[in-house]
N, C-alpha and C positions, 0 to 999 in steps of 0.2 A: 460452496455447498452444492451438491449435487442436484440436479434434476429432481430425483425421486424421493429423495429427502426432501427438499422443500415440500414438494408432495403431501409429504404423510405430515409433514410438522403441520402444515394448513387444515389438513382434513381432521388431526389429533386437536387444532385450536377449537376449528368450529365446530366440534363434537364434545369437545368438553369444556368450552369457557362463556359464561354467559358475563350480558351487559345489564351493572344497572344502572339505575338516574335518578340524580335528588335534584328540586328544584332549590330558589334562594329560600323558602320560606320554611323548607325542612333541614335549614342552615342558617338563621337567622340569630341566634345566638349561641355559647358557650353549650348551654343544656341539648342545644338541636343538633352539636357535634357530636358530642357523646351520644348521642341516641341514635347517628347515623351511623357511627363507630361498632356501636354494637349493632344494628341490624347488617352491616358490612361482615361483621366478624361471623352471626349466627347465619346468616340468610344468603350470602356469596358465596363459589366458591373461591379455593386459594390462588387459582390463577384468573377470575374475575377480572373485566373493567368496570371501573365507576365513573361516569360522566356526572361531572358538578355544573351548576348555576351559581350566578355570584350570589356570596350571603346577603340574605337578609333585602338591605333597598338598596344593594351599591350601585347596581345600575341606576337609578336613579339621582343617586345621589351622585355619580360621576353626569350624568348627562345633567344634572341642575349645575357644576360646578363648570361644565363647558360651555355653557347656555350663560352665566355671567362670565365670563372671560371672555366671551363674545362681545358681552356689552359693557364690558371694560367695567365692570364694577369687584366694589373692593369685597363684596359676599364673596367674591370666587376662593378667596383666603380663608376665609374663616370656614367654611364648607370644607375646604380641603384639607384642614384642622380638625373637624369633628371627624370628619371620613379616614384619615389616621389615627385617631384616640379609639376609633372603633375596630378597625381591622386588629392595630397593635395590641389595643385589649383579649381581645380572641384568642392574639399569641397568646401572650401572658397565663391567661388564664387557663387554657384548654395544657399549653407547655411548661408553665410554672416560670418561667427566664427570660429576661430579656436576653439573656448571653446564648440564646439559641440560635442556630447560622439562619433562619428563616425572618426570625425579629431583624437580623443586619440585610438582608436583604430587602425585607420592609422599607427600611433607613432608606437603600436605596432607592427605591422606586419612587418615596414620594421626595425624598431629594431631586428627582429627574420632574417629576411634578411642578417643582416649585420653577424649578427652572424654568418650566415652558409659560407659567404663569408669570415670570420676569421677564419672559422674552429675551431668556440665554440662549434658547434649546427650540427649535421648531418643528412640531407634530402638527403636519396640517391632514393628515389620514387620522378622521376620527375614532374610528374601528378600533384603530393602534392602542386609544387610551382606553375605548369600550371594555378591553381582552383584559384590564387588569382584572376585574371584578371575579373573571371565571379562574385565572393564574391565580389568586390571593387563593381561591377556598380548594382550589388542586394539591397547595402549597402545604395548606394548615390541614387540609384532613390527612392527607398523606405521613404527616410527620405527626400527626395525633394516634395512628393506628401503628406507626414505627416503635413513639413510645408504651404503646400499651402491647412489644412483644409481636407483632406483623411484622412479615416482608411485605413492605411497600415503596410503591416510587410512585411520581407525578409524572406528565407527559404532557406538554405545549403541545396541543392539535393540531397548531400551526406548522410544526415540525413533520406530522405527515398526511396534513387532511389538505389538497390542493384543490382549487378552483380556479375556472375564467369568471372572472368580475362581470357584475350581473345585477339587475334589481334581486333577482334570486339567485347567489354563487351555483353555476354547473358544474356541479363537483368532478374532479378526472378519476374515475373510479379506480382505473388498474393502477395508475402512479400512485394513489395514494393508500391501497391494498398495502403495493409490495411495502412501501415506507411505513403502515402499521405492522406487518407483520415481522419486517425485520427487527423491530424496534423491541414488540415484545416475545417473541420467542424462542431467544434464547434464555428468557427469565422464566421460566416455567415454576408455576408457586410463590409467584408475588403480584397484588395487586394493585394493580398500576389505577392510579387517580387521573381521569382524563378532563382535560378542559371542554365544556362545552361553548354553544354558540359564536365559536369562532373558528376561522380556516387563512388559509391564506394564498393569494395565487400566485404565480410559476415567478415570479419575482421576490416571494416574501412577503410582500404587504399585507396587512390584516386586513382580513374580512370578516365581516358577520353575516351569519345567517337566517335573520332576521325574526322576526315574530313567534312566538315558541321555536327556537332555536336550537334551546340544549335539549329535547325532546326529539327532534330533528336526528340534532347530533347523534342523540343515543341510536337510534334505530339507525342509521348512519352507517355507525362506526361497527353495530351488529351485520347488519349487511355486506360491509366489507371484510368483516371476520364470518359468516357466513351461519352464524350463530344460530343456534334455536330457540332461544328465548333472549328477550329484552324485558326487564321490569323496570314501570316507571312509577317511581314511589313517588305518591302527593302528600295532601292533607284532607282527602275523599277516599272513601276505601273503594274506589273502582268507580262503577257506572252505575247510578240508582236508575228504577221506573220511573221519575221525575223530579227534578230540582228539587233536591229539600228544604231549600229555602224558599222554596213559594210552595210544596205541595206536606202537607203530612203522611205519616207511616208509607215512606217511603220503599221499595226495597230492592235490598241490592240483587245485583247481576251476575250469577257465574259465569256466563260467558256469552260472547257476540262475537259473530261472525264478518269479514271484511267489510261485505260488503252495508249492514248490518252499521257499521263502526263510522265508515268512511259519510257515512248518509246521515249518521249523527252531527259528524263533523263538520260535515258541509252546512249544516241546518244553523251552526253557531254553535253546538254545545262543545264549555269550556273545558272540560275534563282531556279532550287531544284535539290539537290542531292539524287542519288537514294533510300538511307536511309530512307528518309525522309518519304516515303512511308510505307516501312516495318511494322510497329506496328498498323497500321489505320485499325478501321473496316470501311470495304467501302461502306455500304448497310447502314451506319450510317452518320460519319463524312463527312463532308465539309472541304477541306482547303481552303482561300482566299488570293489572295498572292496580296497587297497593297503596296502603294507608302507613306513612314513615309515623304518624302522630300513635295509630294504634296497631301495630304491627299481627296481630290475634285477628282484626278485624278480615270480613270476608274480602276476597279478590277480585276484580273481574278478568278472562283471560280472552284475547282476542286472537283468534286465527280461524283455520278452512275447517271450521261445523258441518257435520254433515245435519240439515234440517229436515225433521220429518215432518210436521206439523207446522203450517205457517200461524205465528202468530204476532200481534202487537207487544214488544217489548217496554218501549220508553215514549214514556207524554212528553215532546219536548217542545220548548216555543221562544217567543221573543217580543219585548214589549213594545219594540218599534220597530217598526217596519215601512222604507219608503219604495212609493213605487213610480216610476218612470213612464210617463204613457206617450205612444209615438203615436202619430199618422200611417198608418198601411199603405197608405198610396207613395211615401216616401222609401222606397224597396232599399237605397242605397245603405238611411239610417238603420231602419230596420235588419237589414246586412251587415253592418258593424254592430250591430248590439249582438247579432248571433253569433258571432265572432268573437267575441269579446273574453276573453281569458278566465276573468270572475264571473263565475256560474250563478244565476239568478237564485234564489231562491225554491219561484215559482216563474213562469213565464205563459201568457196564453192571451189569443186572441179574440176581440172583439167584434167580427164579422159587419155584422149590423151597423154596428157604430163606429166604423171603419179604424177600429185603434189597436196596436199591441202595446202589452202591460209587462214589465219586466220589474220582480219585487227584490229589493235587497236590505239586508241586515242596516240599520243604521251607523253601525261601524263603518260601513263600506260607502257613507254617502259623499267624505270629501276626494277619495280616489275615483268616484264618479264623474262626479264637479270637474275634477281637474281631467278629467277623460275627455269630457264634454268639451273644454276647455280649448285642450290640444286639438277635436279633429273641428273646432268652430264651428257646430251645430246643437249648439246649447242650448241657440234659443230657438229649437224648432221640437223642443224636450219639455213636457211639462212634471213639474216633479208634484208627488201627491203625499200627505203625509196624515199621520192621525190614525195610520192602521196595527195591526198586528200578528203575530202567528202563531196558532197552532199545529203539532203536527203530533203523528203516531208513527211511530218507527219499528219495522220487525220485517220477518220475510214473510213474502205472498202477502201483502196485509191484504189485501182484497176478497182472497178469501175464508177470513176469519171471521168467528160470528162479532170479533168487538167493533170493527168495520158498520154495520147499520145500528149500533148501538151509538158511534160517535156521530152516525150524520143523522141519529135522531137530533141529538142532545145541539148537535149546529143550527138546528132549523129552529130552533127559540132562540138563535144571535143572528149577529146584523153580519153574514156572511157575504164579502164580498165575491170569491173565488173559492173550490173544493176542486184539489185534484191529485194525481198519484203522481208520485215520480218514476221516470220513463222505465227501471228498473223495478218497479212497482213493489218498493222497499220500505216507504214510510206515504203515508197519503196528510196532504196539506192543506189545511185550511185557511184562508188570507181572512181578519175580519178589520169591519169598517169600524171598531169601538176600541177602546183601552185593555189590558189584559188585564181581566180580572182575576185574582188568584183564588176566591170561591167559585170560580168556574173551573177552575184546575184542581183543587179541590174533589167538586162533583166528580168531572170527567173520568178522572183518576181512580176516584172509590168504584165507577160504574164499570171501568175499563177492563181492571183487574183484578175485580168482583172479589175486593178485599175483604180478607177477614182477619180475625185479631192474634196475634201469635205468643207462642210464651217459649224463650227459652230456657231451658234446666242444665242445670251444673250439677251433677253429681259426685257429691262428697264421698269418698270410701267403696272403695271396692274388693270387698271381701265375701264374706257368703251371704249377707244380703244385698249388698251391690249387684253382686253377677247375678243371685236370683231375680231381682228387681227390672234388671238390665233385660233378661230373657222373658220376661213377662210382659216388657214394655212391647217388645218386638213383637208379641203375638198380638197386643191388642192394640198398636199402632192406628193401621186404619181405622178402627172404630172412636180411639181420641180425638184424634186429627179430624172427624166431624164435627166435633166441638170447639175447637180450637187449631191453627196451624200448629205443631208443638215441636221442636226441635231438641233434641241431647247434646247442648254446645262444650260439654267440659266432660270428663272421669280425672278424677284427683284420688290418689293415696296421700300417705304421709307427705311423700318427698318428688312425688315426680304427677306430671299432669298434661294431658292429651286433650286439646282444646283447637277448634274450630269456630269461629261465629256464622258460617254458615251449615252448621249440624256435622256429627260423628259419621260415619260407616258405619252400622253397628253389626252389620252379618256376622263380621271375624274380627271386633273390637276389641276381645285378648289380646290377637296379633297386632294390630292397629296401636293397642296402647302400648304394647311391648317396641315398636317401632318408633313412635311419633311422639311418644310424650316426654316432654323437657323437666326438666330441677325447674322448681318454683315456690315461693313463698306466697300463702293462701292472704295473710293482713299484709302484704305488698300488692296482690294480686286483685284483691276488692275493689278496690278505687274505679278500676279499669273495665269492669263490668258493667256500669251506665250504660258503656258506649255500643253496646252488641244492638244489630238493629232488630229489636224485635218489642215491640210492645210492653210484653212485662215478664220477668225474671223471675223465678227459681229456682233455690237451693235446697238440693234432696241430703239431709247430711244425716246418712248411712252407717256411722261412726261410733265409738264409745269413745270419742277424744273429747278432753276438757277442753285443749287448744280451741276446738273447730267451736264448743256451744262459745267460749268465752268471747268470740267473734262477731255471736248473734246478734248488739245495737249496730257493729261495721256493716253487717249485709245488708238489715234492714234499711240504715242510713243511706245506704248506697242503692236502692229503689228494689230489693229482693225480697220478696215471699219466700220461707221457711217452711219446708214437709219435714219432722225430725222424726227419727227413730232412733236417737241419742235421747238419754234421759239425762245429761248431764244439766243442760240449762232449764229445763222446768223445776230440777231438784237442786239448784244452787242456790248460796246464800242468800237470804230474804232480801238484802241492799241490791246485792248482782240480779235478782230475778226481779224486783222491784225496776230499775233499771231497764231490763231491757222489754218490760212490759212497756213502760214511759215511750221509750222509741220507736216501739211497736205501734203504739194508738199514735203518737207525733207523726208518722212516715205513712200510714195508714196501710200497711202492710197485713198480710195472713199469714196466720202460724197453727199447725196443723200437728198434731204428735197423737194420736190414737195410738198409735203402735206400740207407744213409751211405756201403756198398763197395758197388758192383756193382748201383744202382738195384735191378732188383726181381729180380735173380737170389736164390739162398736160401742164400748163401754163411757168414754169420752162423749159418743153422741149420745147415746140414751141419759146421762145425766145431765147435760144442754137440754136435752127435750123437755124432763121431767121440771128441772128451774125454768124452763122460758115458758111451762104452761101453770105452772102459779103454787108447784108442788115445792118441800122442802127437805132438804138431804138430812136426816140425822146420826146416820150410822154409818158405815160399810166396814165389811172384815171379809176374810175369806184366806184362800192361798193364793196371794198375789205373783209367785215365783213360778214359770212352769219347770224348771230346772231342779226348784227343789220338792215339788208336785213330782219330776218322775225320780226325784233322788227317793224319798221318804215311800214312794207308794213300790216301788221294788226292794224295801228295806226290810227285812226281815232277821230272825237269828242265827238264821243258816248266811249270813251273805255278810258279807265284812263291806262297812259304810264306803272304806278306800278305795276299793275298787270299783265300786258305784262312782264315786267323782271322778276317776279316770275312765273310765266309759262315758260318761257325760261328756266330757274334754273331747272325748276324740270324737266323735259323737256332733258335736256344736253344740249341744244343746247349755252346756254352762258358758259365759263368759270368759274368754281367751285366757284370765287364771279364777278360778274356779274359787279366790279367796272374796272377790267381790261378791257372790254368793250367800257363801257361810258363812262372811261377816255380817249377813243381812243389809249392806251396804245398797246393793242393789234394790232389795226389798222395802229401803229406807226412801228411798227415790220414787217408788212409783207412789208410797204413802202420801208422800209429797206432793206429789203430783193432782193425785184425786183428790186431794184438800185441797189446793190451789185453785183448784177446776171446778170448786163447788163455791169459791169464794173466802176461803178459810184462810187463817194467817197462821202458816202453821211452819217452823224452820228447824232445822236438825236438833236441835238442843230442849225440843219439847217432846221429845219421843222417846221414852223407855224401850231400850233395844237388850234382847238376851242374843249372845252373838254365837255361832258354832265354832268359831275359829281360834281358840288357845292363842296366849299371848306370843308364846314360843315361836307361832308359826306365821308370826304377822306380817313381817319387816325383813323376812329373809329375799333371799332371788328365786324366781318362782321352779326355777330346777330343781333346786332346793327342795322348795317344799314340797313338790310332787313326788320327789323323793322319801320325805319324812312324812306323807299322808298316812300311814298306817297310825302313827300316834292319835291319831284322831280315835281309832274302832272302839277301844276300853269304854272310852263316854258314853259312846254312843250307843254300843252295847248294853249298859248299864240303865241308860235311856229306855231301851224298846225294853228291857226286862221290869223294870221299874213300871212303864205304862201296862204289861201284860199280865200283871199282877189283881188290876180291876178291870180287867177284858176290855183296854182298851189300845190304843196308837197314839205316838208322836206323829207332831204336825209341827209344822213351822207356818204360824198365821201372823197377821197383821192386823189391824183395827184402827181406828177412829170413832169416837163418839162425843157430839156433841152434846155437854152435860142444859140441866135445868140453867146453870146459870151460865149459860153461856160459854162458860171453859172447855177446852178442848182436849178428852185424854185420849194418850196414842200412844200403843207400844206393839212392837213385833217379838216375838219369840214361841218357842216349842210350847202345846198345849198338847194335853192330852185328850182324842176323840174318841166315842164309843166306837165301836167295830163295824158297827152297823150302820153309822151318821151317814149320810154322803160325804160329808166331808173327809172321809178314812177311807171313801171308795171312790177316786175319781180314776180316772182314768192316767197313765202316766204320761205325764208333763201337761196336763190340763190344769187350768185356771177355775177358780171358782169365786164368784163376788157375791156379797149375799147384801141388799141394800134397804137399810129401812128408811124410810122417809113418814112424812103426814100423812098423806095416802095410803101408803102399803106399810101400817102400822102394828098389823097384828099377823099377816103375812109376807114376809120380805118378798121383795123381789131378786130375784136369782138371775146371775148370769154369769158363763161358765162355757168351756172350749178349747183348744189348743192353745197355751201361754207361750209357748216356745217354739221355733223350727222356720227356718229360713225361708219356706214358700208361703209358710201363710204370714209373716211380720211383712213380707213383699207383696202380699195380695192387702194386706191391711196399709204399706208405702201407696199402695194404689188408689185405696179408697179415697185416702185422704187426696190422692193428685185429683181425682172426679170430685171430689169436694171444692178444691181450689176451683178446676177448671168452669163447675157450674157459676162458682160465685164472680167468677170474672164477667162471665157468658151472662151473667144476669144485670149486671152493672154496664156492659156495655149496651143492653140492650134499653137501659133506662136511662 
């Protein structure tokens, strides 16, 4: 191959091929392959590396299985029998056959096993046995993404990742470039499954890489392809503001910068080992560090940020902490501890009481020991133990205001040491007591002056979706004083644009038209616990039966309901029974104003009126505003038909215009305000007169918009019929609750004087007219816009300021 060819084939790799990385724990069984399978297949591209760890515990269980053969015990067999039963299960399971050439391979390797465990065969290069654990799951994923339809192949690292032997292998970068890139280059559109944590030097013998290794690897092996991103997928979705396992409401990180990353690392936090860094050009590469468990969840990305604003990022610490204290007057010791390879902690001088102090991670106490050991002035070391650390980590912390907030909050602990690190990236505090996790706790809420977050999934995005959508945007900042609130999801039918750290939503058309994947909504629930935010939810925008029949899933699943579907307020008494039970069980909020009377406040004034000690006995009116502007532009000059084809196109009916003038609709919100007063009221107790002819019920809706003129004769007949005693057809509804208790309800055409208001609303207005015990001899009225996609969006609103206060008042109690 030519000079210039190689050339472009190198600059065409590392412009288009990224690395990513599964550890063993996001390959620990049959389920964790397939789930790698697929984020390989969605989230890589085609000519991608993937660097594996051995599944699951094999390292482990290979080093327990060398650790009794060392000591000549007969566990070394029976271990090396379960650690078979388990790889070869993997086969089987993920490949369906044992008669797969990978299962005979299998065969071999632990056949070479046994050998060495008889003392046929001798492996005294422990490394050598190390390297199965990452060959097995190279092996099996490789041939798991083959059968499901990939070009894929595996690659022994050792075959191009060279090193001089080393406590830490010095990898030979260029010899082992050109041997990666010969290898894969000329396969352009296959992804090649790489071994991690092993290499091998200029002889062959296995090496390892030592302690986060196949992280190492990955960034490695990006490095040497010259890559722009490396993702390492965990079981963390990225880098939170503090251990979540010691601190609450966490939150995640979009991104940190090197130095930022590196100063975490150094500190102990276990999400990358400092290694990992080492090989990266930084003015190039990107790492992304991703959640394999929850693939939706947020990311964090590590590269050169430009920082405008220095601030505290991550609380981080450590529960023990030893520290080493010298003599000053001893320059020599002193001299080698500055020298010393592993970076302290913290380090700092005691002038006065002539000592220096050097703190390290308790991990790091027996490579101390044996330090000490080697240069035999161990005992001129005294070692101090019983402390801990705190630290904050961000750029400039110094001058941030959270800076004199945390060394308030130190000066009520038994602080030993407070100091910055020389690149004045994270500031440390050493203390002389136990780590308490109610102190990380406090520090935490104070730091990052937490407040409570909610994030929304929006169901449907049609015309009140997108009005909903564009209303939010305007009134954003004013939410977001009550609340942090984020837009984590838009869902239609069949496809869904989803973030857990918030949408884009400036050009969210574009955005969804882009980004959003096929997805199944009751597959999709389960999954929504895991978003980091406080509390959840679902804005469901929708006339879908599917989405209310969902409503115990959401709830169950820790989601609050804003609906502006009436389907589940007005379904079956058992179904709406049902998902009330779930509702109070999960202690959830469910919000539907919108459901009667778009964005009138109908819903709350009858709440108000039962919770101050009054009682509902009536309510009628024109619940419809569709058929409020159908009947109120109905006259004898106008044919009814092409009134519901103007509605149609219009928005103002229901996408088919028969859920209308079956009064089907109007049978739902009846429903509903009975519900909502306490009433046990279900389809089969309501006397319904319908506009809709049998003819035209059950056809395709082409159809029938087609054959709408059949309707005008009736209707006709209708207005001349009511014009006879000067008066108007109406299509109303009712409820009343009788002397004994019974409850009669029927919707249909009434005829109104001319003059009523009820004959003179406005077109597509609502009108309720409410008698209760109070307002018994004068109803109460109320009455407004029923229909139109900016105000059922300004009424989706009320109800989220609804939600938002009731949270904001629970949190503050």
């Amino acid at each position: 191959m030519a000079v210039g060819t190689e050339v472009s084939s190198a600059q065409a790799i590392a412009d288009n091929v990224q690395v990513h990385k599964f550890g063993g724990s996001s390959l620990a069984d049959a389920f964790c392959y397939r789930r790698v399978a697929r984020i390989v297949t969605e989230y890589a591209g085609a000519s991608d590396l993937v660097v594996v760890s051995a599944a699951g515990d094999t390292t482990n269980r290979i080093l327990a299985i060398i650790d009794a053969h060392e000591q000549q015990s007969e566990a070394a067999e029976v271990l090396l029998n379960q650690l078979e039963k388990y790889q070869q299960g993997l086969i089987v399971e993920l490949l369906g056959s044992k008669d797969h050439p990978i299962f005979e391979l299998s065969r071999t390797d632990f056949a070479r096993w046994r050998r060495w465990l008889a003392g046929e065969e001798e492996i005294t290069n422990r490394p050598e046995l190390l390297a199965y654990g990452e060959l097995w799951s190279a092996r099996l994923l490789a041939s798991l993404l083959q059968k499901q339809g990939m070009r894929s192949d595996w690659i022994d690292a050792r075959t191009f990742l060279t090193a001089d032997d080393a406590p830490e292998p010095i990898i030979q970068v260029e010899k082992s470039r050109a041997a990666l890139l010969e290898r894969i280059a000329p396969h352009t559109g296959t992804r090649f499954i790489v071994t991690g944590f092993i290499c091998a030097d200029p002889d062959g013998n296995s090496l390892i890489l030592g302690r986060n290794g196949s992280d190492y690897s990955a960034t490695l092996v990006g490095s040497l392809l010259d890559s722009k991103q490396t993702t390492i997928w965990k079981d963390v979705a990225g880098v939170y503001s503090a251990d979540p396992r010691k601190v609450e409401r966490v939150v995640s990180l979009p991104s940190l910068d090197w130095q930022e990353a590196e100063e975490l690392a150094r500190l102990g936090s276990p999400v990358l080992h400092p290694r990992t860094f080492q090989p990266v050009n930084r003015e190039r590469m990107v790492i992304a560090v991703r959640s394999s468990l929850k693939v939706e969840n947020q990311q964090t990305r590590i590269g050169q940020y430009e920082q405008t604003d220095p601030r505290g990022k991550v609380l981080t610490s450590l529960a023990e902490v030893v520290l080493f204290r010298v003599d000053l007057a001893d320059k020599k010791l002193v001299e080698a501890f500055e020298e010393l390879d592993l970076t302290p902690l913290l380090s700092w001088n005691e002038v006065e009481a002539k000592h220096a102090y050097y703190a390290y991670h308790q991990n790091h106490l027996d490579f101390m020991e044996q330090w000490l050991e080697k240069i035999d002035i161990s005992d001129h070391v005294t070692q101090m133990h019983g402390y801990s650390m705190i630290a904050l980590v961000g750029n400039r912390i110094q001058e941030t205001d959270q800076y004199p907030v945390l060394k308030q909050q130190l000066a009520e602990q038994n602080v030993r040491r407070v100091s910055f690190s020389p690149n004045s990236s994270s500031v440390i505090a050493i203390l002389e007591q136990k780590l308490d996790n109610r102190l990380l706790n406090r520090l935490h809420s104070l730091l990052f002056n937490y407040r409570r977050s909610l994030g929304i999934l929006v169901v449907g995005r049609g015309n009140i979706g997108s009005a909903w959508l564009q209303l939010y945007q305007q009134l954003r900042d004013r939410i977001n004083e009550v609340m942090d609130v984020q837009i984590i999801g838009i869902c239609n039918s069949t496809r869904m644009w989803f973030d857990y750290n918030g949408l884009e939503l400036s050009e969210w058309e574009d955005g969804f038209d882009r980004l959003a994947r096929p997805y199944v909504l009751s597959e999709f629930i389960g999954e929504l616990p895991n978003a980091p935010y406080d509390e959840l939810a679902m804005l469901d925008l929708t006339d879908s039966l599917e989405v209310a029949q969902l409503y115990p899933s959401f709830f169950a699943n820790g989601l609050h309901i804003i609906s502006a579907n009436k389907r589940a307020g007005a379904s079956e008494d058992a179904q709406y029974r049902e998902i009330r039970t779930i509702q109070r069980e999960y202690k959830r909020e469910w919000y539907y104003n919108t459901t009667v009377g778009a964005g009138l406040p109908l819903n709350y004034a009858l709440n108000d009126l039962r919770n101050s000690g009054d009682e509902i006995r009536s309510i009628s009116g024109i619940f419809s505003g569709t058929m409020s502007w159908l009947f109120e532009n109905f006259h004898s000059e106008v044919k009814f038909s092409d009134l519901v084809r103007e509605a149609k196109v219009r928005g103002y009916s229901e996408p088919d215009p028969r859920e209308d003038l079956s009064c089907q609709d109007i049978i739902r919100k009846l429903l509903i305000l009975a519900r909502e007063i306490g009433l046990k009221l279900d389809w089969q107790d309501i006397e319904v007169e319908s506009l809709l002819p049998d003819q035209l019920r059950d056809i395709p809706l082409e159809e029938f918009m087609q054959r709408l003129p059949e309707l005008d004769a009736h209707m006709h007949a209708m207005y001349a019929d009511a014009q006879q005693t000067q008066k108007v057809p109406r299509l109303m509804a009712s409820f009343t609750v009788l002397k004994d208790d019974t409850i009669e309800a029927k919707v249909g055409i009434e005829y109104i004087p001319e003059g009523d208001m009820l004959a003179n609303l406005i077109p597509g207005e609502n009108i309720f007219v409410i008698y209760t015990d109070w307002y018994s001899e004068m109803p109460l009225v109320i009455s407004g816009p029923g229909a139109g996609k900016q105000v059922t969006a300004g009424g989706v609103q009320s109800d989220l300021n609804q939600l938002l206060s009731r949270l904001s008042a629970e949190n503050r109690d």
